[in-house]
VEXPAKOL-376129 format. One record per residue (C-alpha): residue number from 1; residue in one letter; chain; y, x, z. Coordinates in pm, whole numbers, plus 50000, padded with zeros to 5 digits. Example, Ala and Ser with C-alpha at 12.3 -4.5 7.8 and 13.67 -1.06 7.14 Angstrom:
<tidos>
(1 A A (49550 51230 50780))
(2 S A (49894 51367 50714))
</tidos>
This chain:
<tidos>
(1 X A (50779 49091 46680))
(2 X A (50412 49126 46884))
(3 X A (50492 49036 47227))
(4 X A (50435 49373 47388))
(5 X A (50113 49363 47658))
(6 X A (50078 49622 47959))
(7 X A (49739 49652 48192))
(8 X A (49886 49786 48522))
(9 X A (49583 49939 48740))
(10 X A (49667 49864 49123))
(11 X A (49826 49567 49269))
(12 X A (50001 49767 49524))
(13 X A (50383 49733 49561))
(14 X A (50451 49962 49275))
(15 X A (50187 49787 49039))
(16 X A (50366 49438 49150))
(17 X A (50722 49563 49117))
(18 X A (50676 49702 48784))
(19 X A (50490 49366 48707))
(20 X A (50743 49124 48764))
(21 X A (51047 49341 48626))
(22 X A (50837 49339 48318))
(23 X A (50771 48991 48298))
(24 X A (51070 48839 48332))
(25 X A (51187 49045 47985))
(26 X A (50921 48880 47807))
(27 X A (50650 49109 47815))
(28 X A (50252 49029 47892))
(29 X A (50147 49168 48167))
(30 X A (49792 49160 48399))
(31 X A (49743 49398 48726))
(32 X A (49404 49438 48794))
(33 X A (49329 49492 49161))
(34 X A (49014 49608 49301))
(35 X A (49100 49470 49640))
(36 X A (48996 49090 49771))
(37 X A (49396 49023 49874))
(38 X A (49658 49146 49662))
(39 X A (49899 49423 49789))
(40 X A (49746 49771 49864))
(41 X A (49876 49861 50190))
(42 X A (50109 49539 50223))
(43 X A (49809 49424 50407))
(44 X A (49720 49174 50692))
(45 X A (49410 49025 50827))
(46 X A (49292 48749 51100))
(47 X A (49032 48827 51368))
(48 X A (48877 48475 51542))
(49 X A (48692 48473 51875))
(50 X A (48698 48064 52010))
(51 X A (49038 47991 52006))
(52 X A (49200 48278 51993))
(53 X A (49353 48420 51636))
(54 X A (49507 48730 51613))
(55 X A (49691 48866 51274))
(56 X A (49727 49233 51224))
(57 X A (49950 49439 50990))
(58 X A (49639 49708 50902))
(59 X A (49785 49901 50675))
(60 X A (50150 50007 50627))
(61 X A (50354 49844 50886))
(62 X A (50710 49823 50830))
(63 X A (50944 49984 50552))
(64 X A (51257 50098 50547))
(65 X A (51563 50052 50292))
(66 X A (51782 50308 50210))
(67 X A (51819 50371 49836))
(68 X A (52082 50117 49736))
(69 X A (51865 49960 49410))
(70 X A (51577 49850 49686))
(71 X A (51793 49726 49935))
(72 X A (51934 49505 49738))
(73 X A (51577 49380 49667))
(74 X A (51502 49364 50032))
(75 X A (51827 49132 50097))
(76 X A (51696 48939 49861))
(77 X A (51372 48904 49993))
(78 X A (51558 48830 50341))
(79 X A (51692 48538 50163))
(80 X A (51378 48365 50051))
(81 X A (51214 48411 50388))
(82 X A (50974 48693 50341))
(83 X A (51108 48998 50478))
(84 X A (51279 49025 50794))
(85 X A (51429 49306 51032))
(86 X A (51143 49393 51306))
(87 X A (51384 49660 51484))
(88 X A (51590 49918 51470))
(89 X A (51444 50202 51638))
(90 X A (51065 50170 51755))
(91 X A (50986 50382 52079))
(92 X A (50728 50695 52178))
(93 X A (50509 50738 52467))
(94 X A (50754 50990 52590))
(95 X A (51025 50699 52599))
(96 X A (51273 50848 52323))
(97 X A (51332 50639 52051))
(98 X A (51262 50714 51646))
(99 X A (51423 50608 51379))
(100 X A (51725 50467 51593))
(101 X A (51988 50271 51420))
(102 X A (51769 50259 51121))
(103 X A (51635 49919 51021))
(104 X A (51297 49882 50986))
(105 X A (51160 49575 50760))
(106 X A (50876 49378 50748))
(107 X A (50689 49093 50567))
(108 X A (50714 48735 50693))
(109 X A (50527 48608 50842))
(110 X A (50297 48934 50756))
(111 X A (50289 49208 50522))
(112 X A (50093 49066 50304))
(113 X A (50325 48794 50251))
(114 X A (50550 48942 50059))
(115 X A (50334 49079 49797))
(116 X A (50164 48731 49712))
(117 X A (50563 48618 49705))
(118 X A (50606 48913 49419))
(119 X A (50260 48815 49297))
(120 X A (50295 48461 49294))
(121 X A (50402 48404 48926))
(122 X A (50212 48705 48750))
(123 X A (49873 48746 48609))
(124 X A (49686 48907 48894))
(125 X A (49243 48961 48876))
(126 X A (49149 49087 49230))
(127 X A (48827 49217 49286))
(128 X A (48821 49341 48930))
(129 X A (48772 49724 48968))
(130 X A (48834 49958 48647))
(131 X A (48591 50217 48571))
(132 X A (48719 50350 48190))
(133 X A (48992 50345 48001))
(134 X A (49005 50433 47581))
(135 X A (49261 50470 47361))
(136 X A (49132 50296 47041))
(137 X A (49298 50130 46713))
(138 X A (49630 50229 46888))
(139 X A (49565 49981 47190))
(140 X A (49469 50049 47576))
(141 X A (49084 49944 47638))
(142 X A (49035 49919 48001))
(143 X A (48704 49897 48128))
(144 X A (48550 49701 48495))
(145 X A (48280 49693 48659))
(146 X A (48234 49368 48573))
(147 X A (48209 49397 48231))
(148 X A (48557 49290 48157))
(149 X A (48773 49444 47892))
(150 X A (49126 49416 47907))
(151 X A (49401 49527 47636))
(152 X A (49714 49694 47672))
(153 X A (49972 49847 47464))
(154 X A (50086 50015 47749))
(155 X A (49888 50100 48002))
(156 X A (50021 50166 48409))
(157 X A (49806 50355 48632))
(158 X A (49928 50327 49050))
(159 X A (49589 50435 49181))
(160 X A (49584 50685 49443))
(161 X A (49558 51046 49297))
(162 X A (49257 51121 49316))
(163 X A (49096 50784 49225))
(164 X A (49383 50791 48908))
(165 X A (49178 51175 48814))
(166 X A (48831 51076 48868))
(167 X A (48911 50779 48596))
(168 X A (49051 50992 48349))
(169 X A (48756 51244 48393))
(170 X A (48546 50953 48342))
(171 X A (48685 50862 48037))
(172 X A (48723 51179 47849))
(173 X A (49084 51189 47863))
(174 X A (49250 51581 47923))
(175 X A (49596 51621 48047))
(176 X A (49818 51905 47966))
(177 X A (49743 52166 48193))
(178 X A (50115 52142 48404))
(179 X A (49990 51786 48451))
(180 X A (49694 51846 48581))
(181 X A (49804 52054 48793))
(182 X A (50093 51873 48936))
(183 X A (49842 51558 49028))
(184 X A (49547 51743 49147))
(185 X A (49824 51928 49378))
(186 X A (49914 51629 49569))
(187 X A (49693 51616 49895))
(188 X A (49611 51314 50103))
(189 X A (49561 51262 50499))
(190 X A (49301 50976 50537))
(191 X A (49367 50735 50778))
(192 X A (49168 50502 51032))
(193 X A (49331 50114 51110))
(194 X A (49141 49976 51394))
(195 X A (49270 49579 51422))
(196 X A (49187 49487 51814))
(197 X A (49183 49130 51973))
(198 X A (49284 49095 52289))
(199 X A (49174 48897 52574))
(200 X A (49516 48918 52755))
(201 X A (49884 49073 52647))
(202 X A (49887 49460 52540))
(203 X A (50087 49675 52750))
(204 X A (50294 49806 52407))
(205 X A (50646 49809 52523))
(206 X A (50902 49580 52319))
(207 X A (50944 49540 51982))
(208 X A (50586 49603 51963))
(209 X A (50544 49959 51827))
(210 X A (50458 50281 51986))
(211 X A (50451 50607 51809))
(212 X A (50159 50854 51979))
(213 X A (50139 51171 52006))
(214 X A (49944 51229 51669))
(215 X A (49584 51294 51795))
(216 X A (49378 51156 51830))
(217 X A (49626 50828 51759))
(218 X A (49941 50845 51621))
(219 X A (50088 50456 51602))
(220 X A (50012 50132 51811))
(221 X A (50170 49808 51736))
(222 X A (50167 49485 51906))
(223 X A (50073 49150 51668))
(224 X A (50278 48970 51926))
(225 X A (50567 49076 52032))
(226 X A (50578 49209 51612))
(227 X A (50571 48846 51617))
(228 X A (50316 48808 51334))
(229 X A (50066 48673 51570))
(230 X A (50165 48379 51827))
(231 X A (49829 48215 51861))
(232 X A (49618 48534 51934))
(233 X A (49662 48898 52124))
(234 X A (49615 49212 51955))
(235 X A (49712 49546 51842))
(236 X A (49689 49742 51566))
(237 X A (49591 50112 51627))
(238 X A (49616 50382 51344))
(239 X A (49402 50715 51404))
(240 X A (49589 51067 51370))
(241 X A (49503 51261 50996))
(242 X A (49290 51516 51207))
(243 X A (49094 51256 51388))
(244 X A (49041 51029 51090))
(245 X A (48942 51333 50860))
(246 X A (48677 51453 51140))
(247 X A (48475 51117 51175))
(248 X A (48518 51049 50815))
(249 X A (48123 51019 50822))
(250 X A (48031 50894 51175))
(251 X A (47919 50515 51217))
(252 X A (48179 50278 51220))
(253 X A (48076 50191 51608))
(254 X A (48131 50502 51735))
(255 X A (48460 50560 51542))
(256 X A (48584 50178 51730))
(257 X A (48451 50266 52076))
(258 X A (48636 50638 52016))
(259 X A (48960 50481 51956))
(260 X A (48987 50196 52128))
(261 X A (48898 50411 52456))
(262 X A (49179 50609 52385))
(263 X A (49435 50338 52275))
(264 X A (49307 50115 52634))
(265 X A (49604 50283 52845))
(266 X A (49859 50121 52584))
(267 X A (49578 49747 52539))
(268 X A (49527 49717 52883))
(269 X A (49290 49455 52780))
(270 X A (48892 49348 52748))
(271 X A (48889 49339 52329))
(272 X A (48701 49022 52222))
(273 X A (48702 49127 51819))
(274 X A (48732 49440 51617))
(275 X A (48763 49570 51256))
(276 X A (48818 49905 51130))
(277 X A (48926 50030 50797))
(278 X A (48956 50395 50683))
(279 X A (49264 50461 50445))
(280 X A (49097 50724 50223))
(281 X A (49456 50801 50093))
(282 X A (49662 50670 50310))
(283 X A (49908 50958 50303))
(284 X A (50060 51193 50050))
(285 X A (50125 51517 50225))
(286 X A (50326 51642 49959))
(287 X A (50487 51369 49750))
(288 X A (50639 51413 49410))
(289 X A (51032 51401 49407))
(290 X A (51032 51246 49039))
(291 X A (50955 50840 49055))
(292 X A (50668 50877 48822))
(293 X A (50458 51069 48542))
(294 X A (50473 50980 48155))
(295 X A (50309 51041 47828))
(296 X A (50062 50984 47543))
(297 X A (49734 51072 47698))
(298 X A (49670 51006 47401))
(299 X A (49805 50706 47427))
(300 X A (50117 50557 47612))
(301 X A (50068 50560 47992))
(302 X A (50265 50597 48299))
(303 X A (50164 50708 48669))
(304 X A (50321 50613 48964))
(305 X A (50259 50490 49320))
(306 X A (50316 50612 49701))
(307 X A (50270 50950 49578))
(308 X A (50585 50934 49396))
(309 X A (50936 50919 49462))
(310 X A (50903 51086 49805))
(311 X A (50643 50869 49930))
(312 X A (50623 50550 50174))
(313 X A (50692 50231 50106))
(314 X A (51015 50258 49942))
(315 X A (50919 50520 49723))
(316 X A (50617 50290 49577))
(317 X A (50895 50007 49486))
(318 X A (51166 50257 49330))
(319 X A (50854 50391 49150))
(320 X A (50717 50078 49018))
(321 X A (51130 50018 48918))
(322 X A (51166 50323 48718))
(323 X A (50862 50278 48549))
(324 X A (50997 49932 48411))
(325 X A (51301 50069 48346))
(326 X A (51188 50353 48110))
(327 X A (50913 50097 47971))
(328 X A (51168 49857 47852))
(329 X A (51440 50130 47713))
(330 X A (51125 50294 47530))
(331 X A (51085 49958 47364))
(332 X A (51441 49911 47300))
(333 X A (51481 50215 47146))
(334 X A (51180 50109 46913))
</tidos>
């Protein structure tokens, strides 16, 4: 039989969880990634000033575990040395605690970590960002910007939303009407990450996370006493969904002297390095219950991602899990 090929769109955690299920039955699979580091929001980044190197968690920054078919992935991961607990429970300015008793995860010795561990073995382009795909003589053509094509029998599309319907606009491709509607109904809250080095300690309390009160910031974390940075100071402050959607347009400098003024009661610090990034989707309002979308449009495709499956972290994985699972029984079934 033709060994069976599938183009995934998005090297996020869904996109890489999907991938290596896939794989190891045998099929041929390449994720194509837009991004310079492989992982979506599994991602971490270093800031330098002299000798001092700080690593921040910018984008999601911890997960939890509670559906039984990804905890037994995250034990796993606990064995090999790339996931670890960070706490259970992570405290607010008022002092209470959220999420008590709960464990929260994270990558080791960053986010980021664990999705070059999933990625490590699979056929992964970065920087390769699609612009088109065609159904043609019953194969996926998937079009980049850099003039790549790549082929797919099956095609797996973990794009944010709206990125996932501006591609299929581009490339004449009409969903049923019910579908339409259900993925043009999912809304987003953008999101801004501002990574700060520090020339002394942050006052974050221990174990190095602080949930705000939502506006204009809503989460502060530590690098340190995370302990994903022990040769630099820093924090990593996330802007609230209001904030980030009003300066959506204002210079990047005012949008880091904004924040970091109002994160400096929590930094207590002089900052010797910044970087900001703006999550343009960073959160589904309104998730999907079901773990992902199916059908011939016109051909055979799937969507999935963090707007599936409730949302979060978690809900990416058991997304990227149920797509593999129907994509292999489909095949089984011939």
């Amino acid at each position: 039989m033709k060994q069976i090929s599938v183009v995934i769109v998005g090297g996020g955690l869904c996109g890489l969880m999907a991938a290596v299920v896939l794989q190891l039955q045998g099929l041929e699979v390449t994720v194509l990634d837009k991004g310079k580091g492989i992982g979506g929001r599994l991602a971490s980044r270093r800031l330098r000033h002299g000798d001092a190197v700080g690593c921040f968690d910018f984008g999601a920054q911890y997960f939890k575990a509670q559906h039984p078919l990804f905890l037994a992935w995250v034990e796993d991961w606990i064995k090999a040395g790339v996931v670890k607990v960070w706490a259970e429970g992570m405290g607010t300015e008022t002092g209470t605690i959220r999420s008590q008793g709960v464990k929260l995860y994270r990558g080791e010795p960053s986010n980021r970590s664990l999705a070059q561990y999933l990625a490590q073995d699979l056929k992964v382009v970065n920087q390769e960002k699609v612009n088109a795909f065609h159904w043609q003589d019953n194969i996926w053509q998937i079009h980049c910007d850099s003039g790549g094509i790549y082929q797919g029998d099956r095609l797996v599309v973990t794009a944010p939303l709206p990125q996932t319907l501006e591609l299929l606009t581009v490339s004449n491709i009409n969903l049923p009407a019910d579908i339409q509607q259900t993925l043009t109904g999912v809304v987003y809250d953008p999101c801004f990450s501002l990574s700060l080095l520090l020339e002394q300690p942050s006052l974050v309390p221990d174990p190095g996370g602080l949930w705000l009160s939502g506006e204009p910031l809503a989460w502060m974390a530590c690098s340190t006493k995370k302990g994903i940075s022990p040769h630099g100071y820093g924090v990593t402050v996330q802007a609230g969904p209001e904030f980030s959607r009003h300066y959506l347009a204002t210079d990047t400098e005012q949008v880091i002297a904004l924040m970091t003024a109002a994160a400096q009661p929590w930094s207590g610090s002089a900052v010797l390095a910044s970087h900001l990034h703006l999550w343009r989707y960073s959160h589904p309002q309104n998730p999907l219950d079901q773990p992902f979308l199916f059908g011939d449009f016109p051909g055979p495709v799937y969507f999935g991602g963090d707007a599936f499956h409730g949302g979060k972290v978690e809900g990416a994985a058991l997304s990227g899990l149920a797509i593999a699972e129907h994509l292999l029984n489909s095949l089984a079934k011939g």
